[in-house]
C-alpha positions in Angstrom: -19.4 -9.9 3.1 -21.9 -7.1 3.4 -23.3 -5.6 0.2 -24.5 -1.9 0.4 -26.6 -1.9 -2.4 -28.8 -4.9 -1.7 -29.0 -4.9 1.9 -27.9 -8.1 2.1 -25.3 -9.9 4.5 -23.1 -12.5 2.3 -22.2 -16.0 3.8 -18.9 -16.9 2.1 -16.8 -20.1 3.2 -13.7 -19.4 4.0 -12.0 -22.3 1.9 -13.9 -20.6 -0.9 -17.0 -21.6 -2.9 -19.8 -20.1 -3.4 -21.9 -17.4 -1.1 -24.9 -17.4 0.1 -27.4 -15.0 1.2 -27.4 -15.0 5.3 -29.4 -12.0 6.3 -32.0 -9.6 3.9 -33.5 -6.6 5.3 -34.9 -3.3 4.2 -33.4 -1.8 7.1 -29.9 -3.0 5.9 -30.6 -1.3 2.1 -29.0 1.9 1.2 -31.6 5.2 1.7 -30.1 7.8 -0.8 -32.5 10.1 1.0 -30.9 9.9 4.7 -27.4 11.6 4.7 -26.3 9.9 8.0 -27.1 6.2 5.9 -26.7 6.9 2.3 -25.1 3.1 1.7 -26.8 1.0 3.6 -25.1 -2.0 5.6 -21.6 -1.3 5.5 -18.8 -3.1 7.4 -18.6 -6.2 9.2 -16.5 -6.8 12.6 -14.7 -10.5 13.5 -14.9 -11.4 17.4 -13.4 -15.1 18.5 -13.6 -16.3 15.3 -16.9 -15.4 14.3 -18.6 -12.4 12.3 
C-alpha cells in the first residue's frame, strides 16, 4: 500500500494483520509545490507475484 501523504510504502500481509512500514523517503513525500508530483508516491504495480 503506498501512502501519498507520508511517503511511505506499506507492507501489508496478505492474510491480513497488521502493516508495516517497508520503505520511507522524502523523495516518495508529496511536494504541493511541483505540479507534475503534487501527491507524492502513488500507485504500486504486481509482477510474478510480487510488488
Amino acid at each position: 500500500m503506498a501512502d501519498s501523504s507520508k511517503g511511505t510504502v506499506w507492507a501489508v500481509p496478505a492474510a491480513g494483520g497488521e502493516a508495516t512500514a517497508w520503505l520511507t523517503d522524502p523523495a516518495l513525500a508529496a511536494d504541493p509545490s511541483n505540479p507534475f508530483n503534487p501527491f507524492g508516491v502513488n500507485g504500486l504495480r504486481f509482477h510474478r507475484g510480487a510488488v
